[in-house]
N, C-alpha and C positions, 0 to 999 in steps of 0.2 A: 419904825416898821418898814418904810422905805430904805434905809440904809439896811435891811437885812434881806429885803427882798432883791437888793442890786447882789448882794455876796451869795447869794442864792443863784442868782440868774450867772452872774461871775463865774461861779464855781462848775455849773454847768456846762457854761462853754468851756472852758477847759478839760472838761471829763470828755467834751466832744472833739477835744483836738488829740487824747491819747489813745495810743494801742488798742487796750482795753474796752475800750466804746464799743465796736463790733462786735468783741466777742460778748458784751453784756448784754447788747440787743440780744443776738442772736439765744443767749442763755434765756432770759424776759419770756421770749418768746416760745422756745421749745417747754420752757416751766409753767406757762398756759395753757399750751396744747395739751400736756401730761397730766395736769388738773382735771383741764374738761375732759379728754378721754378716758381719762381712770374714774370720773365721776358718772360718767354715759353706762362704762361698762360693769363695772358696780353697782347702778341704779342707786349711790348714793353722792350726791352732789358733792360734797365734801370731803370725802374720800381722803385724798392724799393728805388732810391736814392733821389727820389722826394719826399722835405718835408712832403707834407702832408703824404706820405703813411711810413715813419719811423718815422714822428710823433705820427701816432695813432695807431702805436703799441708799440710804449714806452707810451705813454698815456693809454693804454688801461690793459697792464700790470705792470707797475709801482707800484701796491700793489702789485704783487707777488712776485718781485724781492726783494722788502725792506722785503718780509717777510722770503724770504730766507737768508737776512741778518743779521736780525734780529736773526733767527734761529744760526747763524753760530757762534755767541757772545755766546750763550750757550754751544754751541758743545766744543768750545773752553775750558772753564772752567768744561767740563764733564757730564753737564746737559741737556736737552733736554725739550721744551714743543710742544704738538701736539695739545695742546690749542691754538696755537697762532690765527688758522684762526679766532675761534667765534671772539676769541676777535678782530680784524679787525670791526666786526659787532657790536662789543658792543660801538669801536668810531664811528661807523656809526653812529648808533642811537642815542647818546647823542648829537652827531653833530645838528643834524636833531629837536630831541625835547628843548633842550635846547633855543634854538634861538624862536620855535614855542611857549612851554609851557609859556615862563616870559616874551617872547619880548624883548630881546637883542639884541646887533647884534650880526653877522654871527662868528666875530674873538672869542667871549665869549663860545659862543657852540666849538669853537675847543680848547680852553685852556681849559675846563672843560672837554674835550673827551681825554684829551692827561693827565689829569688828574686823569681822571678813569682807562686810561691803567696805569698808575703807582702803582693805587693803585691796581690793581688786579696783576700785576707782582709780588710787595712788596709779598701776601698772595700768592703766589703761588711759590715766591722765601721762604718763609719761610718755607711751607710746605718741600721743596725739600733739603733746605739748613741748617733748623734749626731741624723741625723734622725727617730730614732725610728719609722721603718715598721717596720710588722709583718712580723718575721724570715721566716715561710714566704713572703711573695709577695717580698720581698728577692731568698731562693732561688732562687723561679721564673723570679723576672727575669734571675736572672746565669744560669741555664741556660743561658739564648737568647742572652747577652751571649759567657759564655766560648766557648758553642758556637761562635758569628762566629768569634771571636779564635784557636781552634784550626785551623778551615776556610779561615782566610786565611793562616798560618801553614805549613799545612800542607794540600793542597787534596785527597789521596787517602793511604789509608794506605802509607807508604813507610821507607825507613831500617833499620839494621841497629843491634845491638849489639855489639862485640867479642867473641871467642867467652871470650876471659879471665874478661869482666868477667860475663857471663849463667853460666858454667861456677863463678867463684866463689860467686855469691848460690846456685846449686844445690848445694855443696860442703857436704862433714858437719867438724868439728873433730874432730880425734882420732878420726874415726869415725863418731862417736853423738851431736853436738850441731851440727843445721843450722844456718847464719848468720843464716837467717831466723829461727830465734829468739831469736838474739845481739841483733837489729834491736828484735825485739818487747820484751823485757825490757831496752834501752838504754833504750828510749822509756816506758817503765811505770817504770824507776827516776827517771828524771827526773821524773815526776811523783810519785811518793815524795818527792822531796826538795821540788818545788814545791807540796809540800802543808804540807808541816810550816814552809814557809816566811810571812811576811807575807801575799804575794800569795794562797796557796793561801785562806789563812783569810779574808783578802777576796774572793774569789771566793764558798764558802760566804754568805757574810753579803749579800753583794748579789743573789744566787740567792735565797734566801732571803724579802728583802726591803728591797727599793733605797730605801724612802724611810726604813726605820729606819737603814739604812747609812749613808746618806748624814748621817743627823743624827748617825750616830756618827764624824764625820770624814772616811768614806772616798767617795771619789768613783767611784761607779758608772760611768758613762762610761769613765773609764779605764782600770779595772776590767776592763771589756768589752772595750775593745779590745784591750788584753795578752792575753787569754784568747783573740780571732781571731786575734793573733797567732801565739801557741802551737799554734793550731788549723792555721794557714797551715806552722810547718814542719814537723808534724805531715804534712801531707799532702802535703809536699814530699820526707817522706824515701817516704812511701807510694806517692807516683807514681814515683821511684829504683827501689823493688823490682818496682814494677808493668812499669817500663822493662826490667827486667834478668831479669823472669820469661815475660814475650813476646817481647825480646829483637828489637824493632821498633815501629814508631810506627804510631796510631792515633786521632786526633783526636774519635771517636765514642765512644770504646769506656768502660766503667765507670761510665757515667751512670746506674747503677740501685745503688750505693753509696751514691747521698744518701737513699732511702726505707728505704735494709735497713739501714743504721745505725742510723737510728733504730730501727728496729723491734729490731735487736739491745741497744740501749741500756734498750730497756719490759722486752725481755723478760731482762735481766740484772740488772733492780729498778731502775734508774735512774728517779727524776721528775723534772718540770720545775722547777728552781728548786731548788738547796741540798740537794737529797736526793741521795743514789748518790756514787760514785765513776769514777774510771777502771776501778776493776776489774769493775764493771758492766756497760759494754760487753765488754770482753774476753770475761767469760763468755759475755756473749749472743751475740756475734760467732762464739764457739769452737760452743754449742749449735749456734747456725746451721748451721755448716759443717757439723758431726756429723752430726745430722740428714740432712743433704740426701744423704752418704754413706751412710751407712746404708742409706736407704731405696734409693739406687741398688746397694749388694752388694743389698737385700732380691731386688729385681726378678733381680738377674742368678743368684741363687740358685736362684728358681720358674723360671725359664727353661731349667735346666739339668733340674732335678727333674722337670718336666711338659712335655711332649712337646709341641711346636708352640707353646707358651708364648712369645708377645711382646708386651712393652707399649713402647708409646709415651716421649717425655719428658714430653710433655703429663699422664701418668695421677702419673707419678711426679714432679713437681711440685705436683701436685694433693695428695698424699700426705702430702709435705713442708709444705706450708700448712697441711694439718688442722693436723699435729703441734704445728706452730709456734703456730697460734692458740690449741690446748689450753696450750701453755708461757706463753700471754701472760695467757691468762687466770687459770691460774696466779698467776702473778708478777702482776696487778694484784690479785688477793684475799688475796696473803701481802704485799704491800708495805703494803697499808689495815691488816695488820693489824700489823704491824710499827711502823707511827707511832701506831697504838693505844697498844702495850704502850711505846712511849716515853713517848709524852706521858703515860700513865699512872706512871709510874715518876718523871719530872720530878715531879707532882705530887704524890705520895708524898715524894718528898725535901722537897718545899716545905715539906709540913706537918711533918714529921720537925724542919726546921729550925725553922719556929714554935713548935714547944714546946722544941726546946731553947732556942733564944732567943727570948721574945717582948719 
């Protein structure tokens, strides 16, 4: 009992010395508050644990999360796109016309959308990785690029989904486990396994720092572009759920996933370059969403309680941003000190090993 209590306690402090610890606090916490204020405004305590209402909010945000995951794959290897949201909308649309324009079926429009995001990663991993431009004006450029390519595509929002296929992605297994988080944890085990893999530990090391990598064999450039790869069907499976959670096409829409990514990946501990994980975003992505509900039961709570009580979306976004800023700020003074107590602990071993062998 004692020996599993110490691998317990063990295992603990370790989870307390990575990345991810803030942003799990921080999730912990925003997934309480969202409890008790959906349960206050409800007047049923339990509220959120009832399938339907934690299904269709992982259904309902399940593109955003994958696009802060997707985002995290970058940050990791030192790059960044704030492109990612168009492109969401760019698998929308080929989703959507593909299947309309030739008469396919429905699976063909998504292998052809999960194939446009590749190849738009590939050219914008080159730009970043081969020509070397700096990754945020990359971004900004393919904003106005993909935007064209969606607008020409697709010139008003139009199309439908099968009621099967939009009917399935909203659908619980056995009840009590949505598909949308079958999706989430398919795409999070892959990256499990592609961490423990060659690539994964090359990706650390050239995030970290491309010119020691490079002199240890590994080639950065390539490196990078596998990683936009990854990032590309990453966002191909993301704009699939995005397809089948609207359940019609929209060439404009999700274009503000490339800045909230990011910001969910800072505030999940992720840094730029070899720090964080995939689960970094997640958390932060999951914070995110919390948060923003929450504060919307808070409102609809006052509303009910006081008499002529009505706010705006505008107050309650405003709301939602303190919060958020207090979590980032957060998470930028527990990450500084997290690489503290690292690099203090490597050091410690250093000399540990100096006297054992000098």
């Amino acid at each position: 009992m004692s020996t599993f209590a110490d691998s317990i306690n063990l295992s603990l402090r370790r989870f307390r010395r990575t990345p991810a610890f803030t942003g799990f606090i921080l999730f912990v916490v925003a997934l309480m508050l969202n409890i008790i204020m959906q349960g206050i405004a409800s007047g049923r305590p339990l509220a959120f644990f009832q399938p339907r209402s934690y299904g269709s909010l992982l259904m309902a945000n399940t593109p955003f999360i994958l696009s802060a995951m997707a985002q995290s794959l970058l940050l990791i290897v030192g790059l960044l796109d704030i492109s990612i949201g168009i492109q969401f909308a760019l698998v929308n649309v080929v989703c959507i016309m593909v299947p309309q324009a030739f008469g396919v079926p429905v699976w063909v429009g998504w292998i052809a959308a999960i194939g446009a995001s590749l190849i738009i990663s590939a050219a914008i991993g080159a730009c970043s990785a081969i020509l070397r431009l700096p990754a945020m004006l990359v971004g900004y450029a393919f904003i106005f690029i993909i935007k064209g390519i969606n607008v020409s595509i697709m010139p008003t929002p139009q199309g439908k989904v099968p009621r099967a296929f939009y009917k399935a992605y909203d659908s619980l297994v056995a009840g009590v486990i949505p598909v949308s988080l079958i999706v989430l944890a398919a795409v999070f085990g892959l990256w499990l396994i592609l961490k423990r893999r060659p690539l994964g530990k090359h990706m650390y090391a050239v995030g970290g720092n491309p010119r020691n990598a490079f002199a240890a064999g590994i080639n950065p450039v390539a490196v990078q572009m596998k990683a936009n790869l990854i990032k590309g069907f990453i966002v191909g499976v993301g704009g699939i759920c995005l397809t089948l959670m609207t359940a019609s096409g929209n060439p404009l829409q999700a274009e503000n996933y490339g800045l909230r990514s990011l910001i969910a990946c800072i505030l999940g501990g992720l840094g730029f370059g070899g720090w964080g994980s995939m689960a970094c975003g997640m958390f932060g992505a999951w914070f995110f969403v919390l948060i923003q509900n929450t504060v919307y039961y808070f409102f609809s709570f006052l509303s009910k309680v006081v008499s002529g009580f009505s706010v705006s979306s505008y107050w309650q976004n405003f709301v939602s941003d303190v919060i958020l800023l207090l979590g980032l700020l957060m998470t930028i003074i527990t990450a500084k000190e997290q690489r503290n107590t690292l690099k203090e602990g490597f050091i410690n071993q250093f000399k540990r090993g100096e006297r054992i062998d000098p």
